[in-house]
N, C-alpha and C positions, 0 to 999 in steps of 0.2 A: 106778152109774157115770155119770161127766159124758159128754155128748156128745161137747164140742169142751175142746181141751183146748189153753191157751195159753203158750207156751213166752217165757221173755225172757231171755237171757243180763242177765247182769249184769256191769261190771266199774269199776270208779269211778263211778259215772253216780247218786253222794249227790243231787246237786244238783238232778234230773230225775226219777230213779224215780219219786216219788210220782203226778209227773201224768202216768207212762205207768200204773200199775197202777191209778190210779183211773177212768180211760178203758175199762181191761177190767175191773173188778168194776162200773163203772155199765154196762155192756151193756144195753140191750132186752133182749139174749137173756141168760139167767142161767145156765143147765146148763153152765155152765164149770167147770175146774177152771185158775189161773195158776199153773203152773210159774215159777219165781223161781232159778235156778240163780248162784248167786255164784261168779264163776270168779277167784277170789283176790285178790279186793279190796282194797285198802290204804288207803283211805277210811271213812268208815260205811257204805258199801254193802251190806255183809254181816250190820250193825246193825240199818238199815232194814228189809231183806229178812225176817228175824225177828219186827219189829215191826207189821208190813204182814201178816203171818200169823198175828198176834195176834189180828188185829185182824176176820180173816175165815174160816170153816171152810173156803173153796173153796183157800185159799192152802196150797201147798206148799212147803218152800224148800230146797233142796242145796246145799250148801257145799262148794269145791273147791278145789285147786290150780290156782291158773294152767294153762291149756290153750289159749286162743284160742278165740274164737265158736265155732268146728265141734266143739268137743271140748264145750262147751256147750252147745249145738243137743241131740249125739249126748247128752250128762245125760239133759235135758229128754226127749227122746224116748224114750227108755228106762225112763223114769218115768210117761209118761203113759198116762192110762187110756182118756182120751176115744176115740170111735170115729172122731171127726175132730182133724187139728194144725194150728192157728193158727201162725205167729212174730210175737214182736214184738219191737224192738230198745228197749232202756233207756232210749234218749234220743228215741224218737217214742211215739207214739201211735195209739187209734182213735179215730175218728167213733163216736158211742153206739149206733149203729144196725147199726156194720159186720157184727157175728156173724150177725145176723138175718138181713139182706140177704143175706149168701153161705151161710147152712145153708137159708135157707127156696130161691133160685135151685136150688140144690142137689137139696133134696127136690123140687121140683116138676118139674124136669127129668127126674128118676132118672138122676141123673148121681152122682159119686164125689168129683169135686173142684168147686170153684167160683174164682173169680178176679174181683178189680174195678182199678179204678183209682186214682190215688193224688195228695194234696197234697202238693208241695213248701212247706214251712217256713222261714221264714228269723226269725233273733232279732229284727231289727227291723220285723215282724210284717207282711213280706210275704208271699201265698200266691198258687201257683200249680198249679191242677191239671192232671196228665196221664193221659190214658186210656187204662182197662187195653187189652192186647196178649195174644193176638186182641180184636177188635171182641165186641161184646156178640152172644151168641150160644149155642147149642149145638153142642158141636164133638167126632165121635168119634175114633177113634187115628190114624185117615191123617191127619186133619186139625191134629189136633194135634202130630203128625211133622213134617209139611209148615210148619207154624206158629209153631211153638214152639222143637221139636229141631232143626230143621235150621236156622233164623237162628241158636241157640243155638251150635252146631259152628262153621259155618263162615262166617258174611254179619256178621261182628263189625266194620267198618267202617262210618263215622256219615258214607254219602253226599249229607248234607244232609237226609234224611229221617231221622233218627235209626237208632237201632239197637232190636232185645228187649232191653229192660230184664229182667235175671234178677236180679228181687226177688222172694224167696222172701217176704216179708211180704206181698204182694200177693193170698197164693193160701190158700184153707180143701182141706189134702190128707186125702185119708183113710186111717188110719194102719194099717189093713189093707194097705194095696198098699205102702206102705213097711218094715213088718214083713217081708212075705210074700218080696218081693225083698230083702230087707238091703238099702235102703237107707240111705247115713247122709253126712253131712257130712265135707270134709276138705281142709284148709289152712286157711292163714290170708288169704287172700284171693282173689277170682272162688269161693268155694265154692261162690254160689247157682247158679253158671250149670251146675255138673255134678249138682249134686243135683236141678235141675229139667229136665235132660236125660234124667238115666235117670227119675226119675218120671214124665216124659210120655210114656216109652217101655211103663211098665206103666197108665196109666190107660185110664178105658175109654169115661169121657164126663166134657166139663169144662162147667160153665153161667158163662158170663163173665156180668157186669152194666155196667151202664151208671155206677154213682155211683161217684165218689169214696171212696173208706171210708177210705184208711190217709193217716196225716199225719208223712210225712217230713221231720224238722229238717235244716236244714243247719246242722250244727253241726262249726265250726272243728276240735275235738276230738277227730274222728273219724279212724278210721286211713283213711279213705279222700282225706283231706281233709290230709296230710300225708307227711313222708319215713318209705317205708317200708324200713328196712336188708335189704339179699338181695332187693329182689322180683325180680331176674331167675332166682333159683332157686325162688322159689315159683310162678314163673310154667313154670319147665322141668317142674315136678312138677304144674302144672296141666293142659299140652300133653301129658305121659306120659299120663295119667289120658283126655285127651280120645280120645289113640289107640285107649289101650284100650278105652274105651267103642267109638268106630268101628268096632275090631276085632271085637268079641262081638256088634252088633247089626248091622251092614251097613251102615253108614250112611256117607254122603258121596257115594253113587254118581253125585247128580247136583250135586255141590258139587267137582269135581275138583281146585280150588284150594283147597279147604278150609282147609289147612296152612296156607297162606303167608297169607290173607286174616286168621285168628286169632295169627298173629306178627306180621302187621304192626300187628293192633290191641294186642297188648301190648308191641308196641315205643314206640308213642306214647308208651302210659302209661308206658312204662320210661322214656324222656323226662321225661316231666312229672316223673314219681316223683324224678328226678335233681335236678330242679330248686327242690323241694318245702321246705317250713321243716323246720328239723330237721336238713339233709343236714349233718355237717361238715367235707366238701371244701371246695377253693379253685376256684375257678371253673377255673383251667387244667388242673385232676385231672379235675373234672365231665367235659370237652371230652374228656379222653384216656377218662375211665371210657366214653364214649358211643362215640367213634370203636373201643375196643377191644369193646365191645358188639356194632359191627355185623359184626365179622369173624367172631361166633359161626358156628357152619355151617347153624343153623335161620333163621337171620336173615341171612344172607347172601344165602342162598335166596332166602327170600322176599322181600329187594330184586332180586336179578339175576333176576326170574321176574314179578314182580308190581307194574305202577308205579300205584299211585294215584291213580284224580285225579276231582278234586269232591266233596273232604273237607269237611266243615262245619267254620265257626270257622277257626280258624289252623293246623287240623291240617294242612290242604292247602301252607301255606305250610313246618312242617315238616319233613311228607313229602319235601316238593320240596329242602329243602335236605339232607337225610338221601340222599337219591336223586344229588345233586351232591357228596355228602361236601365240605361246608359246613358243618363241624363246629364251631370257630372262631366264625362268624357267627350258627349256631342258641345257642352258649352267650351270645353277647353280647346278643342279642336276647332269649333268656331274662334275662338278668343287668338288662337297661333295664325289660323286662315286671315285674317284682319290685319292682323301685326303685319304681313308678310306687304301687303300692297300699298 
């Protein structure tokens, strides 16, 4: 059986796969097995995936109906043999070294998971690295509670110091503790941040590193990078999901605002998301979609309880006008901000 075992949703991403799959069959480290899961491709992708397993015994490949990444993730995992799970996303990458780095951290630790840090990618072949979250280290369950789980719940606002980044591609888990707890993947967007909530909740020691290892595209293409239809109901089934999780482990005792601080960070994004390509409202529908948004009763809340301030970027400015129901002025100012790029 392979060690580690590398999971990559698949889903149009012709154009890319190859230089993400050949980034994990060159590993240093070779005791891999690449899960390759096609979640209903309508492209060659599915083509590919076959021929790239042609081409290597380690290569696995499942073939699906349309589900969304979690329901992809959930394939992959369910398939894998390895004693530890990688992810990788279709349209990024590893560093050649990365498996090494986090299984050898790992072993020498006698730790269970491992974690590094990550390059941002951009097509016109900018890079920028950001360092993994915790600091390079050994860190057991309080510490990782305190580090991990609890920015993850409830400190989701970027007070100019950034926020936890919950990129599951960041981290080598070990797929006993995710077995053992039924852990699994679920929606279609923020999945990472509850699937590495409750597995920070069963680990038992994680060995961060200091390098770089994963290479993040920013690529246009991405659902995160465009209008997503419903994300105020993916997002109500993301906040169900966080309750519960709170409710079964105890958690928030020293986060009492919990609530409001993780709505008001998806309220942003439900902003921006409003604003996004793709959407096809009229700018005066946007303005009513958003002003009829903040009357929701979680989100009301959390403005009449919770005023923001020392938001990074422009978030503070449309805090501020979300807070003056300035609704009107936040669509226009989005409407000029668009025009401009």
């Amino acid at each position: 059986m392979p060690s580690i075992s590398v999971i990559v949703p698949v889903y149009n991403a012709e154009n890319l796969l190859r230089t993400c799959t050949d980034s994990i069959l060159g590993q240093s480290f070779g005791d891999l097995e690449l899960i390759l899961v096609d979640d209903g491709s309508s492209d060659g992708s599915g083509a590919l995936c076959d021929a790239i397993a042609k081409e290597d015994a380690r290569v696995r490949v499942f073939h699906q109906q349309n589900g969304g990444v979690s329901s992809a993730r959930n394939t992959g995992m369910a398939a894998a043999q390895g004693d530890y799970i990688a992810f990788c996303d279709a349209d990024d990458s590893l560093e050649l070294n990365a498996l090494e780095c986090l299984y050898t951290a790992l072993t020498q630790a006698g730790a269970d998971t491992a974690g590094c840090g990550h390059y941002y990618v951009w097509p016109d072949g900018r890079v920028q690295a950001e360092a993994g979250a915790p600091p390079p280290g050994v860190y057991g369950p309080e510490e990782m509670r305190a580090g991990i789980v609890d920015p993850l719940l409830g400190k989701r606002l970027d007070f100019g110091g950034g926020v936890f980044n919950g990129f599951v591609v960041r981290f080598l888990f070990c797929r006993a503790v995710i077995r053992d707890n039924g852990i699994a993947f679920e929606g279609a967007y923020l999945e990472d941040e509850l699937f590495l909530m409750e597995y920070f909740l069963h680990a038992q020691k994680l060995a961060m590193v200091d390098e770089p290892l994963y290479r993040y595209l920013q690529n246009p293409a991405s659902v995160t990078k465009n209008y997503l239809p419903g994300y105020m109901d993916v997002f109500s089934r993301f906040m169900a999901r966080k309750r519960a999780l709170s409710g079964k482990y105890g958690l928030g005792a020293n986060l009492p605002a919990w609530e409001d601080n993780s709505v008001w960070a998806g309220l942003l994004i439900a902003i921006g998301n409003e604003y996004a390509p793709g959407n096809p409202r009229s700018l005066k529908e946007k303005t009513a979609f958003i002003k009829e948004m903040c009357r929701r009763p979680d989100v009301a809340h959390a403005i009449a309880h919770l005023r923001p301030k020392g938001l990074a970027g422009n978030k503070q400015m449309v805090a501020d006008l979300v807070l003056g129901g300035h609704f009107t002025v936040l669509s226009l100012l989005y409407y000029v901000k668009n025009r401009r790029k």
